[in-house]
Structure formats: structure tokens, C-alpha cells
C-alpha positions in Angstrom: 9.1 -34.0 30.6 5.9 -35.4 31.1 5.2 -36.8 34.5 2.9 -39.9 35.4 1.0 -37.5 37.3 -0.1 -35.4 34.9 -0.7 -38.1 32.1 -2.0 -36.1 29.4 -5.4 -38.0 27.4 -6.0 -37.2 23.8 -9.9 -37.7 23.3 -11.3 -38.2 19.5 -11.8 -34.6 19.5 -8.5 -33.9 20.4 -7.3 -35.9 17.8 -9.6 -35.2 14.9 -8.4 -31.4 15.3 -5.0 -32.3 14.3 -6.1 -32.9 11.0 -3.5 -35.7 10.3 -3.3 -36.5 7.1 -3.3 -39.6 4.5 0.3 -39.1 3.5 1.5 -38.8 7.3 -0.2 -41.8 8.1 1.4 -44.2 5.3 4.8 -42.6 5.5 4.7 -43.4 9.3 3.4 -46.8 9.0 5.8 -47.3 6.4 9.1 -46.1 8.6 8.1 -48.5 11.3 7.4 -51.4 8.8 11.4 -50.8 7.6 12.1 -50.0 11.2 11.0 -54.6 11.2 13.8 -55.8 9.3 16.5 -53.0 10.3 15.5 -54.3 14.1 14.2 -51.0 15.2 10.7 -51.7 15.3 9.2 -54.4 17.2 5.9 -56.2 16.6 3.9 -58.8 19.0 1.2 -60.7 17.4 -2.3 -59.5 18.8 -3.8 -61.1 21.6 -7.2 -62.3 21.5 -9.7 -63.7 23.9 -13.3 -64.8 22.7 -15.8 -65.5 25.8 -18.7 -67.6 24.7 -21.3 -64.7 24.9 -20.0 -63.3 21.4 -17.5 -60.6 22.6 -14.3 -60.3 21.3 -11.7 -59.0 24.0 -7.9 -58.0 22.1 -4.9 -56.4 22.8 -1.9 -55.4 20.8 1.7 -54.3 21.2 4.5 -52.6 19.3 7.9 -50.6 19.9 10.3 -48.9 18.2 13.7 -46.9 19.1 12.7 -43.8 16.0 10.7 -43.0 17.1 10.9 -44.0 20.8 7.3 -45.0 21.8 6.1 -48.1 22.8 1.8 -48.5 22.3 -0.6 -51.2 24.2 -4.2 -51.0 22.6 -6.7 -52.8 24.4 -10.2 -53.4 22.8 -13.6 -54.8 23.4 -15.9 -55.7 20.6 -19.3 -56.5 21.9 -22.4 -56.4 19.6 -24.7 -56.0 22.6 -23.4 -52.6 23.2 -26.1 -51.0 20.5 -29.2 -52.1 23.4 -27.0 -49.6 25.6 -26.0 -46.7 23.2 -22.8 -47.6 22.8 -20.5 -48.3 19.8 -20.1 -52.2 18.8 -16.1 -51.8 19.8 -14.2 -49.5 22.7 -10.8 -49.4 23.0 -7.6 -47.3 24.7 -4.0 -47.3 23.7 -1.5 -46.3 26.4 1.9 -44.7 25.0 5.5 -45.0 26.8 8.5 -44.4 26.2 10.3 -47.5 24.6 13.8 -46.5 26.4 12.5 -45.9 29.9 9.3 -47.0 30.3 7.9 -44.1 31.5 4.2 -43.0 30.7 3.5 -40.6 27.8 -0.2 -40.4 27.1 -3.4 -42.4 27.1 -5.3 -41.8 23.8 -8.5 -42.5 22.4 -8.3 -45.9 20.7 -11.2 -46.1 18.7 -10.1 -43.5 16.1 -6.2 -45.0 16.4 -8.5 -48.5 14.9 -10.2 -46.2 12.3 -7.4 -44.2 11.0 -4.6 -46.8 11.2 -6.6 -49.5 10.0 -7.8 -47.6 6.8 -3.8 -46.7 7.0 -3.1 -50.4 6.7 -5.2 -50.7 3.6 -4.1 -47.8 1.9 -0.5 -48.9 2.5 -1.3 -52.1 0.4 -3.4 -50.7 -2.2 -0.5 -48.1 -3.6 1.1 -51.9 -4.4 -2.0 -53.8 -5.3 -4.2 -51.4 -6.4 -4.5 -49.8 -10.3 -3.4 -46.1 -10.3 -6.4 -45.3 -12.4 -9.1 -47.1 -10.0 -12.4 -44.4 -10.1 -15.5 -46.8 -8.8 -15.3 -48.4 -4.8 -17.7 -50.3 -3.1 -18.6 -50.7 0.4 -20.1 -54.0 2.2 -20.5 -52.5 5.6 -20.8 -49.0 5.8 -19.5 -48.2 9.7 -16.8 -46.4 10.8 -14.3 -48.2 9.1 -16.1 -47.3 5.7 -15.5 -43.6 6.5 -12.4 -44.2 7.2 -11.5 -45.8 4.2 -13.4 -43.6 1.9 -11.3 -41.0 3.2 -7.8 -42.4 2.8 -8.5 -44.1 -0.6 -9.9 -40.6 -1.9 -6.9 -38.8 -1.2 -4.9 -41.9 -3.6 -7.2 -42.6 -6.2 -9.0 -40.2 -8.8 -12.3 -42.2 -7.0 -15.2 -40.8 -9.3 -18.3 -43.4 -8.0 -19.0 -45.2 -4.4 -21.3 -48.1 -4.2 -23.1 -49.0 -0.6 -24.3 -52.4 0.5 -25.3 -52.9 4.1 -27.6 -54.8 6.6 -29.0 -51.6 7.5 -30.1 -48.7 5.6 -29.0 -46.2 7.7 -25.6 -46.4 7.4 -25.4 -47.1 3.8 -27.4 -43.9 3.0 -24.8 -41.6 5.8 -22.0 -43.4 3.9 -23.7 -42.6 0.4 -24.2 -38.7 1.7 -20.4 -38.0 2.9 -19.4 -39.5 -0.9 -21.9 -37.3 -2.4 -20.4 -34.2 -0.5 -16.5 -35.3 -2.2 -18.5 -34.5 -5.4 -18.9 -38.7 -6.0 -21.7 -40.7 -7.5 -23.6 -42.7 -4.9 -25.3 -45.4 -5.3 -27.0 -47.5 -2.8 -27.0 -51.2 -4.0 -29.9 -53.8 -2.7 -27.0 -57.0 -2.6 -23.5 -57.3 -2.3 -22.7 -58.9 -6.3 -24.4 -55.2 -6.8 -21.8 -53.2 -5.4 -18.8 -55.3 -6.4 -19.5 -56.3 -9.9 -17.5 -53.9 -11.8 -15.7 -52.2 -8.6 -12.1 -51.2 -9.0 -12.0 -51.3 -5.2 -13.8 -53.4 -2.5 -13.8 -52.8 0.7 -15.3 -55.2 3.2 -15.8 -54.3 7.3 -18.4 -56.0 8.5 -19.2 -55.9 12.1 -17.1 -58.8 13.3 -18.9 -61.9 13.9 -18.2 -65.5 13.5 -21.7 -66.4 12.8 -22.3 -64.2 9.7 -23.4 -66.6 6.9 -20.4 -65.7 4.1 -22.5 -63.9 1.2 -19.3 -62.4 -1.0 -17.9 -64.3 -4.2 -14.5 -63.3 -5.1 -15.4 -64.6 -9.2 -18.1 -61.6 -9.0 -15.2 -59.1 -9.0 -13.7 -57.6 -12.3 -10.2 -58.5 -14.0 -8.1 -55.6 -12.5 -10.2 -55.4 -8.9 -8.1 -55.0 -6.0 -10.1 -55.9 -2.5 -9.5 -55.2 1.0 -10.9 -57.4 3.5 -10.4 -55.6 6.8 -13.3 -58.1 8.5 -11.2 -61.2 8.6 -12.7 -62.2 5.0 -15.7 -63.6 6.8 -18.7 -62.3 4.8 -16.3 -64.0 1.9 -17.0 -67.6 0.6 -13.4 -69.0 1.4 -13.7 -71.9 -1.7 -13.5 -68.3 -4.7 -10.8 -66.6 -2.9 -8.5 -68.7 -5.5 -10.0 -66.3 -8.1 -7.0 -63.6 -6.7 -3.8 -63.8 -8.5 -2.2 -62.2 -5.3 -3.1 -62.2 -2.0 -1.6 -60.5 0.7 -1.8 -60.6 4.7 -0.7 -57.8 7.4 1.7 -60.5 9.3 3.0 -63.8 8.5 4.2 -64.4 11.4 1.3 -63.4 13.6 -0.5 -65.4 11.3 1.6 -68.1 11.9 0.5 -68.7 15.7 -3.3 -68.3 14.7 -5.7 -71.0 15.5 -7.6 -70.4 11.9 -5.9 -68.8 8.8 -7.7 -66.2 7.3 -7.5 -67.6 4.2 -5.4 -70.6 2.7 -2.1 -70.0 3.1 -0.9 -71.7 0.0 -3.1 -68.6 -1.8 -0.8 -66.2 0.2 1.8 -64.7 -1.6 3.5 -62.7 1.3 2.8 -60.0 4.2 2.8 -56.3 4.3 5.9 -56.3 5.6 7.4 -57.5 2.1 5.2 -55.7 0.3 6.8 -52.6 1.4 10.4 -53.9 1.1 10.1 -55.5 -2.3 10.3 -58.7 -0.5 7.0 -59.6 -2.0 5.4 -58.6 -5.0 2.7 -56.3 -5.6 0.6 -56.1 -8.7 2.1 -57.3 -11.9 -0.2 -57.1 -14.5 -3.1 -54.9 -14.8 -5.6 -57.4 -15.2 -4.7 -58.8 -11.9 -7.5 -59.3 -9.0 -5.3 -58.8 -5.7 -6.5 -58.7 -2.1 -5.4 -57.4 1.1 -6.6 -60.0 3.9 -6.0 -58.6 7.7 -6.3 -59.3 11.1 -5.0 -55.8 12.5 -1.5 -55.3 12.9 0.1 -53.7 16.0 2.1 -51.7 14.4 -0.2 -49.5 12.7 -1.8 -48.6 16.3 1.6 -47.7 17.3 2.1 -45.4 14.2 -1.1 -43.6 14.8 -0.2 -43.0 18.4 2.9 -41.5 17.5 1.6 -39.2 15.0 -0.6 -38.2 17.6 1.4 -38.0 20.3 4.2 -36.2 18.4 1.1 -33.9 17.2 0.0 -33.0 21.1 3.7 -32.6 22.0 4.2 -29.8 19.5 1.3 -27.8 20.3 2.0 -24.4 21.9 1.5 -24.2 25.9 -1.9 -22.6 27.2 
């Protein structure tokens, strides 16, 4: 057993050696979202405090008895951090055991965000998405752009990537690692360039309520399916009626927010019944369809399990 003392911490190398893959990561995410409605998973909605100087200070919580861990991510996004070096967001998830409370490991949470996030997504494009989807685009081209690139090219047959970002530098790294999978990059001067004709949108920008929105939903083709994984901000909230379906990570998080993410009468259900059949996913193939997210605790607690479980089976020095 592992004692308190000895708390073991799994840094992003650590974790990036395990080499966990796409398939673990939705299967897991997928257990604990049954886990929700057979009343073995548990699932807080996030909380969020917003000083006045533009950080964003969250925290998130979820259990479950199978398996028996219990994850607390804390998180600080600050844009200031670039003057000092730093990334834009830091963040640590502490694990426990969800019978006895007793520490397990402190992990690195800035690659649980990456990979669970871009587990999220992935979750709700095998529903939303077409099979056959070949061209993505990317507004924002940071970490969660890797991330995604990565998940959604182990489920699609992804054949093209197109960039759009503030910077150049980013959009160029981002356009490099897709040349390297053997794709087609192309680096796009505006966003209707990169979406227009996309089977796949993925939007992270760098949080920010002030961000002027700059995305039209009517630019994207019959058949799109979009991911908005920055709140839908960059996203002009009068053409999100131009999705047949929308989806959001949890209704009932949602619920006890002070602004929706999008209209809820334009919601057609959570993740949660998307995975149960509860809610539909895509019906026709000319469908536009959207997953619209805040971050759901869950997903942090499936990563850290899949790590943890990962450490725990490692051989002893």
C-alpha cells in the first residue's frame, strides 16, 4: 500500500512514457460516464473563481467505486504567465482512494487537461461526427490542438489539417506535427479559411472573456461536426442555430452556471446521454452537430486513473 509519506508524483514525463492510448482513454471515460446513471460514478460541477485581473482560478471533482479513485484538479489560467515563461494554465490533480480516503498520488495536471479534454471530444465525435470525415481545422493551435490532432487521427481517416491562429508560431508547429502524420497542411490567414469546407472544427482559444467572437457557424459545410472546447467564445452566439444538434458535457453542471454556453433551447442533450442513447447523436449525414464544453470532472478523474493504474503496474526498481 502506498503510504502518505511516500506520495508518489507522476510528472508529464512520467506520464507521456506510458504511452496511453486513444482507445484507453474513451473506453475509460466511457465506463465512468455509465458508472453516472448505475450510481457508481460521482460528478461535482466545476468550481470557478474569476478575480478581476483576468485569471481564471477552477477546481473539479469526481469519484467512483470501479474503479476506486477519487480526483481533485485544481487549475490556474492566467494570460500573464507568458511575461514570466510560463504556460497560460497550471494545474495538479491529487488522487485518493474513494473508499478510505487515503492519498494515492499527486499527478501532473496539465497533461490530465490535454489528454482528457481531447478525450472528451473524441468521445462525442464517434456520435456526432461522419465516419468518413478526412479535412480538420484548427482555430488556436496550443496544446489542446495537439492534443486533439492526436486523438481525432487515431478515429478518422484525417487526410488534410487547416491552421488559423493569432500567432504564427503555433500554427506553423501545429502545421509541422500534421505534416509528420503524412497530412496536408495548410496555414489559413482567417478563420472562414480554415472552416469553410472542414469536416471537423476544432476551436481552443486561449480563454478569455474579452475575445471579440470572430467564428460563424453558417460558414461550416452541411455534414461539419464542431467541437468548441473554448466555451464557444470566439463563436458568434446569434449562428449557433445553424447546428441541427448540439450537445454539452453536463446538463446539470450547466444548470447552476451563471451564463449558458450557448442557448439552451439549441441543446439537445449532454454527454452523458449521448453515450447511453439517452440523447441522440447524428442522424442524417448532412447534419452540422457541435460539441459545446465547459470541462467535465469526470474526464480528469478518468485520466488519473489510467495513469495511476499505469504507475501502479510498473515493475519495482
Amino acid at each position: 500500500m502506498i503510504k502518505p509519506e511516500s506520495l508518489p508524483y507522476l510528472s508529464r514525463t512520467d506520464l507521456e512514457s506510458m504511452s496511453i492510448s486513444t482507445d484507453e482513454v474513451i473506453s475509460t471515460i466511457e465506463h465512468l460516464i455509465q458508472g453516472l446513471v448505475e450510481s457508481r460514478t460521482w460528478n461535482a460541477p466545476k468550481a470557478v473563481i474569476t478575480p478581476p485581473d483576468g485569471r481564471y482560478m477552477m477546481a473539479t471533482l469526481s469519484a467512483s467505486d470501479d474503479p476506486p479513485y477519487l480526483a481533485v484538479k485544481s487549475l490556474v489560467l492566467n494570460p500573464k504567465n507568458k511575461d514570466k515563461g510560463l504556460s497560460d494554465i497550471n494545474s495538479l490533480v491529487t488522487l485518493l482512494d474513494s473508499e478510505t480516503g487515503v492519498p494515492l498520488a499527486v499527478i501532473d495536471g496539465n497533461w490530465i487537461t490535454a489528454i482528457r479534454t481531447a478525450g472528451l471530444s473524441a468521445v462525442a465525435a464517434k456520435r456526432l461526427a461522419r465516419d468518413d470525415s478526412s479535412v480538420i481545422a484548427f482555430i488556436g493551435c496550443g496544446v489542446q490542438a495537439h492534443s486533439h490532432l492526436q486523438a481525432f487521427s487515431d478515429l478518422f481517416p484525417l487526410t488534410e489539417l487547416r491552421a488559423f491562429n493569432r500567432g504564427r508560431e503555433n500554427r506553423d508547429i501545429l502545421c509541422r506535427t500534421a505534416e509528420s502524420k503524412g497530412l496536408v497542411a495548410i496555414a489559413c490567414d482567417s478563420a472562414e479559411e480554415a472552416v469553410s469546407g472542414a469536416d471537423l472544427i476544432i476551436s481552443s482559444i486561449t480563454l478569455s472573456h474579452t475575445v471579440t467572437p470572430f467564428i460563424d457557424a453558417a460558414w461550416l459545410k452541411p455534414g461539419a461536426f464542431a467541437s468548441l472546447v473554448d466555451l464557444g467564445i470566439p463563436w458568434f452566439d446569434d449562428s449557433m442555430v445553424a447546428f441541427d444538434r448540439i450537445i454539452i458535457d453536463d446538463l446539470e453542471q450547466e444548470s447552476k452556471m451563471d451564463k449558458p454556453l450557448v442557448a439552451l433551447s439549441l441543446v439537445t442533450g449532454d454527454l452523458t446521454g449521448l453515450v447511453t442513447s439517452a440523447a441522440d447523436g447524428r442522424l442524417a449525414p448532412a447534419e452540422k452537430t457541435a460539441f459545446v464544453f465547459r470541462g467535465f470532472a469526470l474526464g480528469d478523474l478518468a485520466l488519473a486513473a489510467l495513469a495511476f493504474q499505469n504507475y501502479s503496474q510498473q515493475p519495482e526498481a
